[in-house]
C-alpha positions as CSV (number, residue, x, y, z in Angstrom):
1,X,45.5,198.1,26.5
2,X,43.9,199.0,23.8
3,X,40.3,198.4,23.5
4,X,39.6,197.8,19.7
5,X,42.0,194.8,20.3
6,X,39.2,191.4,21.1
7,X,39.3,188.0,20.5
8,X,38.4,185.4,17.4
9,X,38.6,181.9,17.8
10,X,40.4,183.2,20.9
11,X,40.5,182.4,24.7
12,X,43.1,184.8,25.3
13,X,40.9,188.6,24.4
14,X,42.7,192.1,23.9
15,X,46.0,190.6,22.8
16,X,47.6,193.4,20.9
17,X,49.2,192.2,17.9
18,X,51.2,195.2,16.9
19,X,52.9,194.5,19.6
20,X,54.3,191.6,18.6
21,X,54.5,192.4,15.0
22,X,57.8,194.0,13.4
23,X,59.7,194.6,10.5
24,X,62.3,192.9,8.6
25,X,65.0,196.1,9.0
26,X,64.8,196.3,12.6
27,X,65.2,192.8,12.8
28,X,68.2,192.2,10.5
29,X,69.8,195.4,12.4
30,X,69.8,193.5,15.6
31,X,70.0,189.3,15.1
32,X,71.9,187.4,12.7
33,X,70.2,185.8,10.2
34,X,70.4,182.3,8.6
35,X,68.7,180.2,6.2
36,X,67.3,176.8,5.6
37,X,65.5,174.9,2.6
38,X,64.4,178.4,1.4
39,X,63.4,180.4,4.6
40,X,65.2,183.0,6.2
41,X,65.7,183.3,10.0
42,X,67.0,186.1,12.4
43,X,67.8,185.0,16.0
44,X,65.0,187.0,18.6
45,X,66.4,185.3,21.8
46,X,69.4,182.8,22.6
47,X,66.8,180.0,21.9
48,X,64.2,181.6,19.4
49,X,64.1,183.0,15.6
50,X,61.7,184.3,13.4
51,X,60.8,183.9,10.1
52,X,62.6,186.7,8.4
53,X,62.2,186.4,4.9
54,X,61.4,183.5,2.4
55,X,62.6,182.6,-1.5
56,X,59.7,184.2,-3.6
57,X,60.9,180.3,-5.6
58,X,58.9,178.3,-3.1
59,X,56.2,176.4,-4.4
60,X,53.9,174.1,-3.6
61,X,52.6,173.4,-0.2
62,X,55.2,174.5,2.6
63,X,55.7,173.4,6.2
64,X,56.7,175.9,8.5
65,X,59.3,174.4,11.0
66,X,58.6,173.8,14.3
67,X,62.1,174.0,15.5
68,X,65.3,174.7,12.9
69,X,69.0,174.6,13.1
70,X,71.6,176.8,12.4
71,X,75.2,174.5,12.7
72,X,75.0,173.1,16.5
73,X,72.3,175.6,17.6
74,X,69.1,174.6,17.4
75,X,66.0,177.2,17.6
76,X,62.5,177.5,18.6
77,X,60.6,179.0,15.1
78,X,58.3,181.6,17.2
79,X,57.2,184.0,14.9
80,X,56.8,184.9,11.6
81,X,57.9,188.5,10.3
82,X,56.0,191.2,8.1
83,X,56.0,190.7,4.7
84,X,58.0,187.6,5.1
85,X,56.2,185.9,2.6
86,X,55.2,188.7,0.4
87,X,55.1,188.1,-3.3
88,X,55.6,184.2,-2.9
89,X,52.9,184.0,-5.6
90,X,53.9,180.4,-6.2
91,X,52.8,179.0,-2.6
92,X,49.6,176.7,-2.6
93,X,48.9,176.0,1.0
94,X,51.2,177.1,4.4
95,X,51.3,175.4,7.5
96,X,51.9,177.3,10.9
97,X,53.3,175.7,13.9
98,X,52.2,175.6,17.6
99,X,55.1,177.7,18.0
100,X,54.7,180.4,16.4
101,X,53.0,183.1,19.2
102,X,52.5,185.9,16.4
103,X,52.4,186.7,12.6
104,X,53.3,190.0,11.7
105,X,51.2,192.6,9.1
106,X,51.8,191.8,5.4
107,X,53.5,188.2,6.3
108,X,51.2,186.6,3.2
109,X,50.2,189.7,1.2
110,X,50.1,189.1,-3.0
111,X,50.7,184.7,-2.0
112,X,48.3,185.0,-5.5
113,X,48.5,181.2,-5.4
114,X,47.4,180.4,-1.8
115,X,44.6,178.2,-1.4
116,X,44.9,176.5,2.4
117,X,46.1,177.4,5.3
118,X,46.6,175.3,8.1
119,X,47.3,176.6,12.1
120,X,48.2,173.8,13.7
121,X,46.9,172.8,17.1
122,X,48.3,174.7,20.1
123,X,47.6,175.2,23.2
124,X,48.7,179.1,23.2
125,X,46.6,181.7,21.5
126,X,48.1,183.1,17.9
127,X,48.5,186.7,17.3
128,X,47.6,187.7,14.2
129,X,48.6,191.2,12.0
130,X,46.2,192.4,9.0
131,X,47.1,194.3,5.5
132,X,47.3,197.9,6.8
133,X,47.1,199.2,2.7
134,X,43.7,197.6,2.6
135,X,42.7,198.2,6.0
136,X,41.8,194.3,5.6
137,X,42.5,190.7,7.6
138,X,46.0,189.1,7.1
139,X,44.9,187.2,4.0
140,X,42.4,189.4,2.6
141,X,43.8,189.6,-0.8
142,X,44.3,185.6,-1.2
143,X,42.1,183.2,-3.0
144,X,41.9,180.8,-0.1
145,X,39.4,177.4,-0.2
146,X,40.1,175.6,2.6
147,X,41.1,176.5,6.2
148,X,42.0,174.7,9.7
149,X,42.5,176.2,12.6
150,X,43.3,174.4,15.5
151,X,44.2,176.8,18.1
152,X,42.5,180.1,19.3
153,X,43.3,183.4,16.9
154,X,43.8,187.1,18.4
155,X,43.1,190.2,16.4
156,X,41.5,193.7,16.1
157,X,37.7,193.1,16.2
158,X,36.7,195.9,13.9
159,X,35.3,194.6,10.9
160,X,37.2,193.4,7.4
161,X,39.7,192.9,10.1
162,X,39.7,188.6,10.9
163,X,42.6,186.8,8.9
164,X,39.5,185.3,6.9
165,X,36.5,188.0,6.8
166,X,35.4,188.8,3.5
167,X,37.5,185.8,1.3
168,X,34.9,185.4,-1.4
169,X,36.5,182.1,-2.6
170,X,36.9,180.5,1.1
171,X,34.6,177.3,0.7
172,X,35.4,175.1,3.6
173,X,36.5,175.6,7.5
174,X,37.5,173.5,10.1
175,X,38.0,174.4,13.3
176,X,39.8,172.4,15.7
177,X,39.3,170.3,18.9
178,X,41.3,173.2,21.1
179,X,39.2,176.5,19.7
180,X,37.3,178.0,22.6
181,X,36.2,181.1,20.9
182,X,34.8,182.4,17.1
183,X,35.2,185.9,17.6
184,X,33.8,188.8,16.1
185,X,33.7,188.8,12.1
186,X,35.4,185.7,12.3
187,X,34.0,184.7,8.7
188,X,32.1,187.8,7.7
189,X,31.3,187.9,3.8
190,X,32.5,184.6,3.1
191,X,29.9,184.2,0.8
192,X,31.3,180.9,-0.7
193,X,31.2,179.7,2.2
194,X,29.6,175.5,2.2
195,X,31.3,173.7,4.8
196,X,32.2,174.3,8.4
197,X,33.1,171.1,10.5
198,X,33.9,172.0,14.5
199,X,35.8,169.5,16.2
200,X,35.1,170.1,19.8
201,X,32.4,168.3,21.5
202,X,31.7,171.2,23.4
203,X,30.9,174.3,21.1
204,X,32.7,177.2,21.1
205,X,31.1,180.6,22.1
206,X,30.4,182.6,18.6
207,X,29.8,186.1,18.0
208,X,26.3,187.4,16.6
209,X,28.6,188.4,13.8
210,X,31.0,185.8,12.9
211,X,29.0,184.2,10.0
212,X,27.6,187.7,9.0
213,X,26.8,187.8,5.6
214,X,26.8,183.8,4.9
215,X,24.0,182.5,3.9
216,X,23.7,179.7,6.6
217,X,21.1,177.9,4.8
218,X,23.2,176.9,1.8
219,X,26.3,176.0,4.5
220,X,27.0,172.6,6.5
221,X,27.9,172.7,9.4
222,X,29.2,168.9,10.9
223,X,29.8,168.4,14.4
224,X,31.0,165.1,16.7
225,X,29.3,162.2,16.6
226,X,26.6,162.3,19.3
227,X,26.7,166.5,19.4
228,X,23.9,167.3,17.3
229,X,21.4,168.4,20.0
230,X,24.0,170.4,21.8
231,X,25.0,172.3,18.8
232,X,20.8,173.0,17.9
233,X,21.2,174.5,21.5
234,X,23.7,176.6,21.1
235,X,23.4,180.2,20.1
236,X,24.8,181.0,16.7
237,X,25.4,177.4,16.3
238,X,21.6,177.0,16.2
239,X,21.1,179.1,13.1
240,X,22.5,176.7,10.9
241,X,19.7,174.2,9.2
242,X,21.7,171.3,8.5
243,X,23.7,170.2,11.3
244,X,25.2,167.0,10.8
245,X,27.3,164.8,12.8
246,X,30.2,162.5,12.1
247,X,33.5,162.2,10.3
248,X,35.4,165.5,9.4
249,X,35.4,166.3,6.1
250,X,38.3,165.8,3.4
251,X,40.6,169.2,3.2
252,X,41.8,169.5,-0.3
253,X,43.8,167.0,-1.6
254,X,46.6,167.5,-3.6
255,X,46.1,165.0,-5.6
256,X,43.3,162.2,-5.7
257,X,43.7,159.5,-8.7
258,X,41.5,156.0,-7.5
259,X,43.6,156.1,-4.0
260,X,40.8,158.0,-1.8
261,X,40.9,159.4,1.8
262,X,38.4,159.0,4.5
263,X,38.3,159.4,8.5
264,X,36.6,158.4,11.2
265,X,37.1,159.4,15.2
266,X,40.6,158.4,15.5
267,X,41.6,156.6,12.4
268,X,42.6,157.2,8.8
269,X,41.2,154.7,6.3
270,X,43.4,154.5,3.0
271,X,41.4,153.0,-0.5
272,X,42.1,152.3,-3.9
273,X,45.9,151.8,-3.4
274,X,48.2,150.5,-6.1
275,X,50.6,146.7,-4.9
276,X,53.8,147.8,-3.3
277,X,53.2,151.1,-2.4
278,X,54.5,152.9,0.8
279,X,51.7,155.2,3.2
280,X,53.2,157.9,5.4
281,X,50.6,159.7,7.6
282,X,52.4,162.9,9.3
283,X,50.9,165.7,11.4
284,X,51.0,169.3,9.5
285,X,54.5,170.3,11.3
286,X,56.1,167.1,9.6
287,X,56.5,165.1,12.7
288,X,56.0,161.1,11.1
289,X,52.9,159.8,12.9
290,X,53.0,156.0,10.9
291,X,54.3,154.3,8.3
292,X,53.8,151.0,6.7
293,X,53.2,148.9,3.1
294,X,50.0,147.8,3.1
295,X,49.7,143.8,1.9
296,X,46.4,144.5,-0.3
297,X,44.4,147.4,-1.5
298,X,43.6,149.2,1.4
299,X,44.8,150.4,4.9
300,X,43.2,151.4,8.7
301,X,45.2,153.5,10.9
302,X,43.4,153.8,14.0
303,X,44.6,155.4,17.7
304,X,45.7,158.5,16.1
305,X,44.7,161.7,17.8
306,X,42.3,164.7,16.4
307,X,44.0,167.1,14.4
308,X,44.9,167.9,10.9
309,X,47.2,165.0,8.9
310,X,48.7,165.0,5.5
311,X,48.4,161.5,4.2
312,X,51.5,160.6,1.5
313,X,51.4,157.5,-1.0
314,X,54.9,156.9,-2.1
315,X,56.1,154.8,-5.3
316,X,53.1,155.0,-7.5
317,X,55.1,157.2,-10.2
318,X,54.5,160.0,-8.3
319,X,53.7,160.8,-4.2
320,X,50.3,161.1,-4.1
321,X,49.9,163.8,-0.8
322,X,46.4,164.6,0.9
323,X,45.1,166.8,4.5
324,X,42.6,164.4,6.1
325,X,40.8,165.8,9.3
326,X,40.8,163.5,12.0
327,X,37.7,164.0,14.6
């Protein structure tokens, strides 16, 4: 095994990515391909495809399958290919599945438009590839803002090397409910960094160096209600001055108007809506969580389990689409 291979927001240490990265020739040599609402597939088992290739057209925020069909047969999305998104300058924000076990070098290299990324919650580790031209993490070279990751990460633990070390521009972070681990460099030189909200009632394990070079006193870190002193214990954790607890923060909404977003543990609380207007609260890999038009101006959805949510308001001239955090 190789040792320069260790774990960030990981349980599962010294997975080797390269392993389970590889290119789009070998894999168009071997599997058929297909495609579907702008992504490319190639089969990797009877039951499983990768992402092979997608449109550089796509725009916009896009949702990374879970499962997709081809005719009859229906697939398991499990990985994502190298350079499969490169050059899709016109992508805002990309969602990746529980499914997916690995994402190859280069997958997101020059997505010039990228600005969130969402891993959705998992309960297997994600393998993750870097930009071998820039000796860098996978997406060194986009201008991310926002970020939630809900499952444990694997990759080299040299630094420069974590998917989000050294994004100048990266502003908030939220890491989910099922991450064990923040690894080595996990947010080194994220010097923009202002926001980190953790999920789990019982922290994580950090690295000396995950939050080397941000300035912890300018950052907030928010924690579950009723977690505060446990997080002041905690090493790394404990560096942070402000520590606050309570609802997770607001992940950039798409678009805003007087309809506003907040959360609370378990629910999703909907203001400001316009008569006769439809809400549609999903989790990030599309799957409908609840839908309903609301009789006034305002809506509680409670009972809904931690975890990222995009929150859609249909039939005001226009959805209106936001990510609300659920603690």
């Amino acid at each position: 095994m190789n040792n320069d291979k260790s774990s960030v927001l990981v349980a599962a240490k010294g997975c080797v990515v390269a392993l389970l990265s590889f290119g789009a020739a070998s894999l168009a040599a071997d599997a058929q391909t297909f495609s579907v609402d702008g992504l490319t597939y190639t089969r990797v088992s009877p039951v499983e495809v990768a992402v092979f290739d997608a449109d550089a057209s796509l725009s916009g925020a896009v949702v990374i399958p879970e499962k997709v069909s081809d005719g009859s047969a229906e697939f398991a999305v499990t990985s994502i290919g190298e350079r499969a998104f490169e050059d899709c300058s016109a992508i805002s924000s990309v969602t990746i599945p529980a499914s997916v076990a690995a994402v190859g070098n280069d997958a997101f290299s020059f997505c010039s438009s990228l600005r969130e990324v969402v891993i959705s919650d998992g309960a297997a580790p994600l393998s993750v590839g870097y930009i071998p031209n820039l000796n860098a993490g996978l997406f060194a070279d986009a201008p991310l803002a926002a970020l939630y990751v809900g499952r444990d990460l694997s990759y080299s633990s040299r630094r420069g090397f974590s998917p989000f070390s050294g994004i100048r521009t990266l502003r908030e972070a939220v890491v989910g409910n099922a991450v064990t681990e923040v690894g080595p460099y996990a947010f080194a030189d994220c010097v923009s960094l202002a926001s980190v909200t953790v999920m789990a009632p019982v922290p994580p394990s950090a690295s000396v160096d995950s939050f080397e070079g941000v300035d912890k006193a300018l950052c907030r870190l928010t924690v579950p209600e009723g977690t505060v002193g446990v997080y002041r214990s905690a090493p790394v954790w404990s560096e942070f001055p402000e520590i606050t607890d309570g609802t997770a923060s607001l992940c950039v909404p798409a678009a805003s108007g007087r309809v506003s977003v907040s959360t609370s543990p378990g629910s999703i609380i909907v203001t400001g809506l316009p008569y006769g207007v439809t809400v549609v609260v999903s989790r990030v890999d599309g799957a409908e969580a609840r839908r309903l038009t609301p009789a006034g101006c305002s809506v509680s959805l409670h009972d809904l389990t931690p975890g990222c949510y995009i929150v859609s308001v249909r039939g005001v001239g226009g959805d209106l689409s936001f990510r609300a955090m659920v603690p």
